[in-house]
C-alpha positions as CSV (number, residue, x, y, z in Angstrom):
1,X,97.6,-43.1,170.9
2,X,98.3,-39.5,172.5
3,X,94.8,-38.8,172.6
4,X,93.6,-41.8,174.1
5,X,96.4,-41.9,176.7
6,X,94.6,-38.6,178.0
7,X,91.8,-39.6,177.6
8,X,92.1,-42.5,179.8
9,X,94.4,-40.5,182.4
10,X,91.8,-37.9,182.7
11,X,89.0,-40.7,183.3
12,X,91.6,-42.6,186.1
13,X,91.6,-39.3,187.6
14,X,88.0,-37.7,187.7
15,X,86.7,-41.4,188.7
16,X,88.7,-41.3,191.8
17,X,86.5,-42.2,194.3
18,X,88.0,-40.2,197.1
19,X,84.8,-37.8,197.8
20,X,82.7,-40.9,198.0
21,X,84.9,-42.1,201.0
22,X,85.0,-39.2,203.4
23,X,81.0,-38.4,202.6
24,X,80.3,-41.0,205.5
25,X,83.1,-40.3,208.4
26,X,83.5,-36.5,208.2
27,X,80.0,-35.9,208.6
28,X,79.9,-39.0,211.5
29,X,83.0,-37.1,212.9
30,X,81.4,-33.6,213.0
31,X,77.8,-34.8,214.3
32,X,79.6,-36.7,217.2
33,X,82.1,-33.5,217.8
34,X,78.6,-31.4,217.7
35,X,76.7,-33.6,219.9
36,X,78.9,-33.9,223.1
37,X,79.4,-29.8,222.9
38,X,75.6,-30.0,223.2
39,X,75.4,-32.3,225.8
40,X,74.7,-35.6,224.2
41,X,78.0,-38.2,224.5
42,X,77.7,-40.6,221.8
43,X,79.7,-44.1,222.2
44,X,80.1,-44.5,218.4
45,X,79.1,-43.1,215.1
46,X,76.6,-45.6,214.6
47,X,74.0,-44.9,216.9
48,X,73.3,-41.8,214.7
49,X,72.2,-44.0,212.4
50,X,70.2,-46.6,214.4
51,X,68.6,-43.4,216.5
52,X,67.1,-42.7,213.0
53,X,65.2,-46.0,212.7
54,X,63.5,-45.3,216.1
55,X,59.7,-45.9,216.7
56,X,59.2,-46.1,219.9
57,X,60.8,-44.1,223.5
58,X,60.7,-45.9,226.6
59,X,61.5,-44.0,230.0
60,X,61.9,-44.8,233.7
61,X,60.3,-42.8,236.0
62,X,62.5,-42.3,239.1
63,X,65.5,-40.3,238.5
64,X,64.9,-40.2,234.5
65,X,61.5,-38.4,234.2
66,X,60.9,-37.1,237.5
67,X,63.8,-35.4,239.9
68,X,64.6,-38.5,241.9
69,X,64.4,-36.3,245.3
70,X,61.1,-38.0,246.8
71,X,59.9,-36.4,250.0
72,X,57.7,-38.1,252.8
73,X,54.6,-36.1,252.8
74,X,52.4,-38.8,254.8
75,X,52.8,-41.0,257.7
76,X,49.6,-43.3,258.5
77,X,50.3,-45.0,262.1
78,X,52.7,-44.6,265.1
79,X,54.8,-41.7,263.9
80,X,58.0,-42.3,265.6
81,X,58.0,-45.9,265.8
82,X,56.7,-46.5,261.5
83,X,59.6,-43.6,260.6
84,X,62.4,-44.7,262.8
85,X,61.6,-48.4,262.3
86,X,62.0,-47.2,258.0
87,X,65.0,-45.2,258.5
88,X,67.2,-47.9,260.0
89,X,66.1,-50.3,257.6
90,X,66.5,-48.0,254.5
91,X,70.5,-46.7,255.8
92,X,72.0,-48.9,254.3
93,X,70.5,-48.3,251.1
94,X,71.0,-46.2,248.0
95,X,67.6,-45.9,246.7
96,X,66.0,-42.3,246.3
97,X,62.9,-43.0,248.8
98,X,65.6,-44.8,251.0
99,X,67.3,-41.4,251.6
100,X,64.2,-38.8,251.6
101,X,62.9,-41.6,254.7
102,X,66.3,-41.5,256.1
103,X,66.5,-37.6,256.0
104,X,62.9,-37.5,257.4
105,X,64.0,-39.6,260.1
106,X,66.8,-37.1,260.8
107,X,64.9,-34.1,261.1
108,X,62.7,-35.4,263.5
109,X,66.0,-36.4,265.6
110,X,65.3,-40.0,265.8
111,X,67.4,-42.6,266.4
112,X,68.8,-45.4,263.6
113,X,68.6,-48.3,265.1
114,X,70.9,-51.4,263.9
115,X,69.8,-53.6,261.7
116,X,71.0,-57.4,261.1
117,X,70.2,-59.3,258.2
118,X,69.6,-56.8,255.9
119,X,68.2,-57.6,252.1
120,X,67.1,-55.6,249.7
121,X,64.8,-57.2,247.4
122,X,64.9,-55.4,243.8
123,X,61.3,-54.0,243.4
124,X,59.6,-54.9,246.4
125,X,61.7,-53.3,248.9
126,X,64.0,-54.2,252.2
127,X,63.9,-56.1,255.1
128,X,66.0,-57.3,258.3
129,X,66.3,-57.6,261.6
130,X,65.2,-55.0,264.3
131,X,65.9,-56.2,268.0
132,X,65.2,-59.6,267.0
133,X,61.9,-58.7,265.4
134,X,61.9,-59.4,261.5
135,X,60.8,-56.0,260.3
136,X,59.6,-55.4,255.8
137,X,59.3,-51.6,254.7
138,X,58.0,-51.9,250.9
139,X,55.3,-51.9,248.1
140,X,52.3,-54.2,248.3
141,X,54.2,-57.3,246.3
142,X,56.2,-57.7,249.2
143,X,53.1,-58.3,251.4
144,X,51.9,-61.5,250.2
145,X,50.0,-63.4,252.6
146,X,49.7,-60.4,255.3
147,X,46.5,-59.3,255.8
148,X,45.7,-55.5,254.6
149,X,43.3,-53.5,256.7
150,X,40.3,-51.4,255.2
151,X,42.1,-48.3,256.8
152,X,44.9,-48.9,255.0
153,X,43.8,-49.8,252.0
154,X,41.4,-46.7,252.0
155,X,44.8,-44.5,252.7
156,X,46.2,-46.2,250.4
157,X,43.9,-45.8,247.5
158,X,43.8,-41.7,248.5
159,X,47.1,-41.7,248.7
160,X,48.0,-42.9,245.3
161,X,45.2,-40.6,243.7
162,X,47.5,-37.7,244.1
163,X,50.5,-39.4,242.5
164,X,51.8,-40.4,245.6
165,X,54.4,-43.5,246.0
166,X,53.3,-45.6,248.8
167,X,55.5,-48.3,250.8
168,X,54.3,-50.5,253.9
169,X,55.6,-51.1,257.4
170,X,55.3,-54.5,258.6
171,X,56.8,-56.4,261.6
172,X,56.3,-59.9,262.0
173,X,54.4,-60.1,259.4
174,X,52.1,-57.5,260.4
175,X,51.4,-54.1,259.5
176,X,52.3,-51.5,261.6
177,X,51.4,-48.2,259.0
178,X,52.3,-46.7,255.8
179,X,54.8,-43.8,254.2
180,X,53.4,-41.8,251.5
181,X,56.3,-40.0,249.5
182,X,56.1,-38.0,246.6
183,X,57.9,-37.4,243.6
184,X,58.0,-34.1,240.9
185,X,58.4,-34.2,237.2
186,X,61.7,-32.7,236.0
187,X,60.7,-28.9,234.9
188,X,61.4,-30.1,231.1
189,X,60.1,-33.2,230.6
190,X,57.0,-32.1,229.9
191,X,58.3,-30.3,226.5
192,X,60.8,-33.2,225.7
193,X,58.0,-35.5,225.8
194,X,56.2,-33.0,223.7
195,X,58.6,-32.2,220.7
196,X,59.2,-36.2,220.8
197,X,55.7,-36.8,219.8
198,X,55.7,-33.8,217.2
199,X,58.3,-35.7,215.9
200,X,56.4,-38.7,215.2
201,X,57.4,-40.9,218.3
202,X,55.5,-43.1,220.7
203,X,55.9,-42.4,224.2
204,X,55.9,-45.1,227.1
205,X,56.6,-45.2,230.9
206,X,57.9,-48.2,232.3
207,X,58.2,-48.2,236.1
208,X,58.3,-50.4,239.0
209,X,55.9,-48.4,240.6
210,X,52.4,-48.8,240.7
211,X,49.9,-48.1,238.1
212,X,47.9,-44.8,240.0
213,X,51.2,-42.7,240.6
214,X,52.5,-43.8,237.3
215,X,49.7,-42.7,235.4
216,X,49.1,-39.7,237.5
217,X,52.9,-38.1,236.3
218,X,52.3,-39.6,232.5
219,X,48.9,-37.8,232.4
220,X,51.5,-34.4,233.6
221,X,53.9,-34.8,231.4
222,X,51.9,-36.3,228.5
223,X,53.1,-39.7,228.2
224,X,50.8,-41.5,226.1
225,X,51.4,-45.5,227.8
226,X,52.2,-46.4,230.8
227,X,53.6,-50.0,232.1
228,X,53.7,-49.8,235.6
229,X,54.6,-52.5,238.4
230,X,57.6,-53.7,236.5
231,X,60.2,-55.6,238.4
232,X,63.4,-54.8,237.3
233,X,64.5,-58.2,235.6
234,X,61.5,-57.8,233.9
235,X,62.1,-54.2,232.1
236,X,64.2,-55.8,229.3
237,X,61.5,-58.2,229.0
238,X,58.8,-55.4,228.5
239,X,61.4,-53.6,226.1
240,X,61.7,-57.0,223.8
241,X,57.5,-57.2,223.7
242,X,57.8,-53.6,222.0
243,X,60.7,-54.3,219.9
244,X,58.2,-56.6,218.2
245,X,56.6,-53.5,216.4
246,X,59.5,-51.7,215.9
247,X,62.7,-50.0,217.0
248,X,63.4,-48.9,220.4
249,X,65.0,-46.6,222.6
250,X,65.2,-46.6,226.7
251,X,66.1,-43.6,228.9
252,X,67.1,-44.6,231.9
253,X,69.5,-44.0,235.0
254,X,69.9,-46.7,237.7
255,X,71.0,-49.7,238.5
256,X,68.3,-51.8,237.4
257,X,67.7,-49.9,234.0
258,X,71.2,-51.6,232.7
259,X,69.3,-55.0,231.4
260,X,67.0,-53.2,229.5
261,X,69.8,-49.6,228.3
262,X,71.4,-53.2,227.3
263,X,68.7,-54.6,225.0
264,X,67.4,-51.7,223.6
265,X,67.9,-50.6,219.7
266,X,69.2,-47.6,221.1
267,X,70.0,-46.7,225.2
268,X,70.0,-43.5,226.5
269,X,71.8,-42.7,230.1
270,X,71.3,-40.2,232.1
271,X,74.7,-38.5,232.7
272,X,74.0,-38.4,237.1
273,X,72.8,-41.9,236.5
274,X,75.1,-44.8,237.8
275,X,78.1,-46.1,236.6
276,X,76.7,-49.4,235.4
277,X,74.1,-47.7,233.5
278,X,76.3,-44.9,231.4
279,X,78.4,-48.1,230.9
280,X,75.2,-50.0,229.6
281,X,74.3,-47.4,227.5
282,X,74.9,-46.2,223.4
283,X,74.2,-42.9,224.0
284,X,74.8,-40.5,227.3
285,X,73.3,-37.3,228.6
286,X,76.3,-35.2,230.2
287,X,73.1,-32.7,231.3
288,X,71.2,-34.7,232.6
289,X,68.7,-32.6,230.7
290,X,65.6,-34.9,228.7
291,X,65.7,-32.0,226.1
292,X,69.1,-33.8,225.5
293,X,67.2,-36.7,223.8
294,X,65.3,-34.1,221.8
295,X,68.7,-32.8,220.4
296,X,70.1,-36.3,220.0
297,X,66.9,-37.4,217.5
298,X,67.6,-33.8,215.3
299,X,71.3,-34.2,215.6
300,X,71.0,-37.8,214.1
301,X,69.0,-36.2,211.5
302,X,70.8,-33.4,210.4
303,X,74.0,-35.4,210.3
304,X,72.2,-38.2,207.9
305,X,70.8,-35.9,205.6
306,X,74.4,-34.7,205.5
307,X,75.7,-37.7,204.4
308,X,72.8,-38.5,201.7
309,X,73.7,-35.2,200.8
310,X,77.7,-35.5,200.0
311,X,76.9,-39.1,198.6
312,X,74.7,-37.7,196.2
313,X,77.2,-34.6,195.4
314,X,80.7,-37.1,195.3
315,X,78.0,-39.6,193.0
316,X,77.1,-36.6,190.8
317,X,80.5,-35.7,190.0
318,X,81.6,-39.0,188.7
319,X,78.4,-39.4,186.7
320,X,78.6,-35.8,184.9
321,X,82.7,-36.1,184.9
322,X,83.1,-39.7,183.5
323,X,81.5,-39.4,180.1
324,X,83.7,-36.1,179.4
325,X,86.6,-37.1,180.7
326,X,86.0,-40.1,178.0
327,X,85.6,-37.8,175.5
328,X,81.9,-39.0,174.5
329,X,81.3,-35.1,173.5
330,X,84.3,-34.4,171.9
331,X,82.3,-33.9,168.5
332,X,80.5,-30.8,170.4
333,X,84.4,-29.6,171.7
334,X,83.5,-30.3,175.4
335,X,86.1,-32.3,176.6
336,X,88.7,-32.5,179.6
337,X,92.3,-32.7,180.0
338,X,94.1,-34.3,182.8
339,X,95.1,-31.0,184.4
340,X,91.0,-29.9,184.6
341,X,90.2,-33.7,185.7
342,X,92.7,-33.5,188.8
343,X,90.9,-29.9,189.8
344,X,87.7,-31.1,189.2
345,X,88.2,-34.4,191.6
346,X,90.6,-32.4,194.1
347,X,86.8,-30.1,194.0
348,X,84.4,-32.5,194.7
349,X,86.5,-33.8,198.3
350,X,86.8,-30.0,199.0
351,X,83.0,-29.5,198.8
352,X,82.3,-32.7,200.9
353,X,84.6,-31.7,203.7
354,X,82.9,-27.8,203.0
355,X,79.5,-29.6,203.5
């Protein structure tokens, strides 16, 4: 009875399944702890885990990919009267062309102007009132039924050749010239996207913008697809049509990246985005650095090989322990008292937390 009274304690003991329940949270806890001293603010443990299912990346351009400080390099038409006519429509606006027009404006010392009515039409661009004349400043969708001349349109096709963003004066439904602004790729997203695709990932631009400048800054940065001309209630849209082949995460920063951060396997924020995207978001980039997303795709690798490798370790213990603890190789003298069995199991929690 003795003998099978320790027999059994020792088995209670070693079977403990202590190690098999800190294997999981200790490493989430550490690769979370690790990750936001690196930059990358997780919102919970398990989008280390869903990060690791990931297929496909999907970025926005503006802000995400590219600096988000757009200069005006080109103005076709009456200078002062296409500028000034811009800037007091874009003032009241937040977007990153609205200020680089507005800042333009500013250097050339010209007045704003006030403007009544003012709407801002999510991508297409603004419009309002100007002296009682109803004045548009945006992309090409917001000039249906206006007739474009050929010297515009042959502007506009040179324009966008060298990756330039292009937006349209009109007042009363006429247009009065163009604004050519112009946009760099942030100095490392060129090796993010780079060590993504080493890693096995597929790379896609989704943009409001058009098609030329988009593909002009993918073909920079190597971006393999691009979907361009996106408005932005259509971005989770897009996002669903690629969740169809697989997993996916979005990059993105503003405003109208929240639907699709939202939908997304996995969102990714940029941390100077805005506050409705961080919110919208699983994971955030304090940086603001898109070698951040880099480290979050190793991190969440490292840290779940971590935890295969304590389950394996707190499994391995019970499997070898159990049968001597038991006393099935008594016959050969290799058996295991209590006092070993509570070492033994106290050992395999200490080598997880080690790990």
């Amino acid at each position: 009875f003795v003998s099978s009274l320790l027999y059994g304690v020792a088995v209670l003991i070693i079977a403990c399944p202590c190690a098999l329940g800190l294997a999981t949270p200790t490493a989430l806890m550490v690769g979370t702890g690790r990750s936001a001293k690196m930059g990358v603010l997780l919102k919970n443990g398990t989008v280390l885990q869903e990060i690791q299912k990931v297929q496909t990346i999907v970025f926005d351009k503006t802000g995400t990919l590219t600096e988000g400080k757009p200069v005006v390099t080109d103005i076709i038409g009456d200078e002062v009267e296409v500028l000034g006519l811009a800037a007091s429509l874009e003032e009241a606006s937040q977007h990153p062309l609205a200020e680089a027009i507005v800042k333009r404006a500013s250097e050339a010392g010209l007045e704003i102007q006030t403007v009544e009515n003012f709407q801002a039409l999510h991508g297409k661009g603004v419009s309002g009132q100007i002296n009682g004349k109803q004045v548009l400043l945006g992309n090409a969708k917001m000039l249906d039924g206006m007739d474009i001349s050929s010297i515009y349109q042959e502007k506009l096709e040179e324009l966008e050749k060298e990756a330039k963003t292009v937006v349209f004066l009109a007042v009363e439904n006429e247009i009065k010239g163009l604004l050519a602004l112009q946009d760099i790729p942030k100095e490392n997203a060129k090796l993010a996207i780079s060590q993504l695709k080493k890693r096995g990932l597929k790379t896609v631009m989704l943009t409001g913008d058009n098609a030329g400048v988009a593909r002009a800054i993918a073909d920079q940065i190597g971006i393999e697809e691009v979907i361009a001309g996106v408005l932005p209630e259509e971005k989770a849209h897009e996002i669903h049509k690629l969740q169809a082949s697989g997993k996916v995460a979005f990059v993105g920063d503003g405003i109208n990246d929240a639907p699709a951060l939202s939908v997304a396997d996995v969102g990714i924020a940029m941390g100077a985005g805005t506050d409705i995207a961080i919110e919208s978001a699983d994971l955030v980039l304090t940086t603001n650095n898109l070698l951040g997303v880099v480290r979050a795709f190793d991190m969440s690798k490292k840290t779940f090989n971590r935890i295969l490798l304590n389950l394996f370790w707190a499994f391995i213990y019970n499997v070898a322990g159990i049968p001597i603890a038991a006393g099935v190789f008594s016959g050969v003298g290799l058996t295991l008292n209590p006092e070993l069995a509570g070492l033994a199991m106290a050992f395999s929690s200490v080598s997880v937390l080690t790990s």
